[in-house]
N, C-alpha and C positions, 0 to 999 in steps of 0.2 A: 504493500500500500504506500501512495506517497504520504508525506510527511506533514503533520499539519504545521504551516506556518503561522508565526506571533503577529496581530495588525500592528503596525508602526505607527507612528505619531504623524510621522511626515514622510514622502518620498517621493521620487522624480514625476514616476509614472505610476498610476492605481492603474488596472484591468478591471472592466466590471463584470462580471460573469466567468465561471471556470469552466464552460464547453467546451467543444473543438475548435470556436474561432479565438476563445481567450488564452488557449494553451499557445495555441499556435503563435499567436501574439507573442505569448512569453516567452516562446523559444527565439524568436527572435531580436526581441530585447537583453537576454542572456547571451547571446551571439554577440553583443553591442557593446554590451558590458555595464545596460544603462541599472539603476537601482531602481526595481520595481517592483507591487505585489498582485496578486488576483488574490480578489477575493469572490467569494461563492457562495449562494446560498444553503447548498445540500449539503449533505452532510458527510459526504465521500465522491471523491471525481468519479465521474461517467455516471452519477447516480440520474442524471436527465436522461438518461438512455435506459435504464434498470427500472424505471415507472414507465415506460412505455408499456403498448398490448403485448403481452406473452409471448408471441407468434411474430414480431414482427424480424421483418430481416430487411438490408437496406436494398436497394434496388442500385444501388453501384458497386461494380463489383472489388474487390479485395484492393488490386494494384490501385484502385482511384479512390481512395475509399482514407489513404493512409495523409497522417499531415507531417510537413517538412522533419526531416534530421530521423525517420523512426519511422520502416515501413511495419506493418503488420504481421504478425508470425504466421511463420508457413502453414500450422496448424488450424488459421483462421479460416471456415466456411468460405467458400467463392464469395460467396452473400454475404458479408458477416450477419450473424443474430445481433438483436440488441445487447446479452449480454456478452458478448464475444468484444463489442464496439465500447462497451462501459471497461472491460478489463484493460484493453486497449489505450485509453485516454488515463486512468490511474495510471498504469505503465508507465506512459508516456510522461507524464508529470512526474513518478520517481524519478526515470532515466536521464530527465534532464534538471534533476532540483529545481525544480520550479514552485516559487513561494505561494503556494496557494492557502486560503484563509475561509474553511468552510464555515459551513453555518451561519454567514454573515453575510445579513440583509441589509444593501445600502437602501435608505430610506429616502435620502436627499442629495444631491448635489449640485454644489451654488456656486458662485462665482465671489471670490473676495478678492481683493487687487488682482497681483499676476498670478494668483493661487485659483487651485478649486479646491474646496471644501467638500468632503464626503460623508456624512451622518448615518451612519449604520447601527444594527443590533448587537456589537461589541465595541462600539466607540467611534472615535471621528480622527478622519483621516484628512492632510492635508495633501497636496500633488500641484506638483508643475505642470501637469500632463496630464489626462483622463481618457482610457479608450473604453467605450462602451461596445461589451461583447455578449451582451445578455441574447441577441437575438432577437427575430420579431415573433418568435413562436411561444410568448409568455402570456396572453389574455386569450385564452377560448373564444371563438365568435359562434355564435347560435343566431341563427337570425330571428330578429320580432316575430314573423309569425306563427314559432314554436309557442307564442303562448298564446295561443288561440287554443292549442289541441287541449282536449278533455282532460281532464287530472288523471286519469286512467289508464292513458297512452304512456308508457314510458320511454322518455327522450333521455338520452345519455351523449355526449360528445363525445370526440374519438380518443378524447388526452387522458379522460376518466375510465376507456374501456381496456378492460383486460383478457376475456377470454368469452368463446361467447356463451359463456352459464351467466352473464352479468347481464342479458339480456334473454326477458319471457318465451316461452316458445309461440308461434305462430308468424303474422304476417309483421314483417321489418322492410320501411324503407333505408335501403344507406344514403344520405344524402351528402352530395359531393362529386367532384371527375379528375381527381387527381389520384394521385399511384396509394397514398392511403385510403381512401373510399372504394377502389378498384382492392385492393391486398384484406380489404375486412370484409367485401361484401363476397367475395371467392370463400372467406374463411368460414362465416357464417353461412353461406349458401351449402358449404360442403359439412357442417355440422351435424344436421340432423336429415332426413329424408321429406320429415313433413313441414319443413318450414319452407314458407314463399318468400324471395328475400328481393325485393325491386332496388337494384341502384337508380335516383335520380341526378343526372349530372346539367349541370347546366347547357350543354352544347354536346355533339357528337363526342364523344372519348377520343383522342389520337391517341390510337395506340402503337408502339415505339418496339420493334423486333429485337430480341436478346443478344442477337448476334446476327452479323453477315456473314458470308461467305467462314461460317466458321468461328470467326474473330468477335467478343464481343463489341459489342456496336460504337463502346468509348473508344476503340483506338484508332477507327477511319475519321471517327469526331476530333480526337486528337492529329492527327495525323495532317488530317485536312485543315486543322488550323480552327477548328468550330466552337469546340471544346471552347478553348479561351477565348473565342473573339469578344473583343470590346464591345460594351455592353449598346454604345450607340452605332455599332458596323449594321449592316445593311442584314444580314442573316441572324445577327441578333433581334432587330428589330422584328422581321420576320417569328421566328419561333415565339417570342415575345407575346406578338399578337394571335398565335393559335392556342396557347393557354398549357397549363402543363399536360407534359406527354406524358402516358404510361408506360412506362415501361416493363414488356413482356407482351404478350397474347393471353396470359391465363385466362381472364378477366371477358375478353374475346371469345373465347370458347366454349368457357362456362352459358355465355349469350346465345350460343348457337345449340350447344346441348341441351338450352331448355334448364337448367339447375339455377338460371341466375335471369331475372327480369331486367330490362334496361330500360328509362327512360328519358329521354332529350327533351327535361323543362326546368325551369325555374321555380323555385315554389315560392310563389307570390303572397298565397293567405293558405292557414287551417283554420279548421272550424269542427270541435267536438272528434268526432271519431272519424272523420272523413277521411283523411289522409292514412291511418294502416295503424297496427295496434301497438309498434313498437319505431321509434324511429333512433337511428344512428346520426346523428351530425357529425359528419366530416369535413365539415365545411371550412375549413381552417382555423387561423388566428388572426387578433386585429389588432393593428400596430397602436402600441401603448406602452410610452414611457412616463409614467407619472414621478419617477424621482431626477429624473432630468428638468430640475427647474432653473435652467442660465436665459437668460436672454439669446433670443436669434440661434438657439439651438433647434426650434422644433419650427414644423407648418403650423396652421394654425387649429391645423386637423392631430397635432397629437406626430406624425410622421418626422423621422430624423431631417436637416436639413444638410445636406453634402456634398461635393463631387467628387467622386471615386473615394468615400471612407473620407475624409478633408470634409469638417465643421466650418463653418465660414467663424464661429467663434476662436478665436485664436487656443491651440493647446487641446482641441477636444478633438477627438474620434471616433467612427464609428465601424465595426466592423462585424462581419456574418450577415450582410445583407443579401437578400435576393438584388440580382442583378447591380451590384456594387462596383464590381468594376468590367464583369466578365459575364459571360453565360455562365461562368460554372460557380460563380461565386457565392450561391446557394448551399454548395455540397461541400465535402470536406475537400474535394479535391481541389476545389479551388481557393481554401486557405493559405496554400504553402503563397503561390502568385500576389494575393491580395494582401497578406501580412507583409511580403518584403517587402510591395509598392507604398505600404503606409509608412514602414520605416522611415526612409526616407526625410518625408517634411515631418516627422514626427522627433528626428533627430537634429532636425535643422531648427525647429521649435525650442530645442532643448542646447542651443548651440553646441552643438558636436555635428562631427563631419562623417559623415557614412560610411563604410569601411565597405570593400568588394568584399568581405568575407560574408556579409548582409546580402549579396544582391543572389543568391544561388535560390533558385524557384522550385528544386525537383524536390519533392519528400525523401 
């Protein structure tokens, strides 16, 4: 297990979150030499991976899957599991001492002259520098008209589910058309014989082949240059607007075999029992940072304000975004890229000169 670290008083850089984008981060700053801590709210790294559904596995395989300095052991599923992925980031945090400070919920962060100020649930922390790594997958979104259905209907989102005895037997809608809504409604369709399990997704599903000619599908994305393109390139933009891909056909099959219901709507309103007697929200998370209180850090809507990770507030950061600098900058594999580019003005912030030993981008 890594090591719990002591919160400082004061230091260069604070991390906000200990994921895979705040590790990542940290390895990078360790690289640098800069003094800095993550801290986390759980209570054990990878434990944001270890409360996921029982069943889940990631849908990128092993090689893309790993963050800079520390590929994945050979032993690891092609897939990894979620707990395969939780072991993986502890690892990863021993192997490279990285200061991580569980259990500790920053509640605030304010701006006082060239400092920021961090108010947490083990004390207050002062920082030259602040990268926020928490992610945008922290507030469940359910949509309003979940509460129209009956009290009877039982609604569950996908962050609370576990297996599917957590959900009544009969007719379940999955609602959602991303690769989680596509990997729980396969799971729960294949659970029992007499359940009817209808995915609703908002639009047609694109669904995304496991492999080419063989190869899986990331290394002609790599290859091609896809993978990373910039987030405003022209095939970015593209993929962008077809919505997320699923990846696999399972999903696909299950459609054609009749085990799994599909349908291409929005759900606009419910009312009492209309809608099916058990629903799944899959419908994602909605961007919320409420202890980011600086000035000119957020829209108006609550969303980080940035260009590529770069806070227009001097000293502040933002990283693990969808679409932050890259197509890929969603996934883990595209931390190794998006950490070192933050480096950079992160280190020029903090006057110091960036070292080539910072610029290497391969895990």
């Amino acid at each position: 297990m890594d090591q719990q670290a002591e919160l400082p008083d004061r230091v260069d850089v604070l991390v906000v979150g200990g994921g895979q984008a705040g590790l990542g981060t940290g390895y990078r700053l360790r690289e640098a030499g800069v003094e800095f801590v993550i801290v986390d709210d759980r209570a054990r790294t990878g434990d944001v991976w270890r409360t996921r559904w029982r069943s889940l596995v990631l849908f990128t395989p092993r090689r893309f899957a790993a963050l800079p300095g520390l590929p994945l052991p050979r032993s690891t599923s092609y897939y990894p599991t979620r707990e395969q992925l939780a072991d993986y980031l502890e690892q990863y945090a021993a192997e490279h001492a990285l200061p991580v400070v569980h259990g500790t919920r920053v509640t605030a962060v304010t701006r006082e002259g060239d400092d920021f100020v961090a108010e947490s649930s083990r004390g207050t922390v002062r920082a030259r520098a602040v990268v926020i790594a928490t992610g945008p997958f922290q507030y469940p979104r359910i949509p309003r008209v979940g509460a129209g259905l009956d009290t009877s209907v039982a609604q569950l989102h996908s962050s609370a589910y576990d297996c599917a005895d957590d959900l009544p037997h009969g007719s379940i809608a999955v609602v959602g058309g991303g690769n989680s809504a596509a990997q729980l409604a396969v799971e729960l369709a294949d659970s029992e014989p007499a359940r009817r399990v209808t995915m609703v997704a908002p639009q047609q599903p694109w669904f995304i082949p496991e492999r080419i000619f063989g190869l899986t599908v990331y290394w002609p994305l790599r290859l091609l240059g896809i993978l990373n393109s910039p987030a405003e390139s022209r095939i970015s933009r593209y993929i962008h607007s077809r919505g997320d891909g699923i990846l696999g056909t399972e999903a696909k099959r299950a459609v054609r075999a009749g085990r799994l219901a599909l349908r291409t709507s929005r759900v606009v309103d419910a009312r009492a029992r209309s809608l099916v007697l058990a629903v799944l929200w899959a419908t994602g998370f909605r961007t919320h940072y409420p202890f980011v209180q600086v000035e000119g850090a957020l829209t108006e809507h609550g969303a980080p304000l940035h260009e590529g990770g770069v806070s227009p507030v001097a000293g502040l950061y933002w990283i693990g975004l969808p679409w932050q600098r890259r197509l890929d900058s969603s996934i883990l594999h595209g931390i190794a890229a998006d950490s070192a580019d933050l480096l950079e003005p992160l280190l020029t912030h903090l006057g110091q000169v960036p070292s080539a030993a910072s610029d290497s981008m391969e895990p």
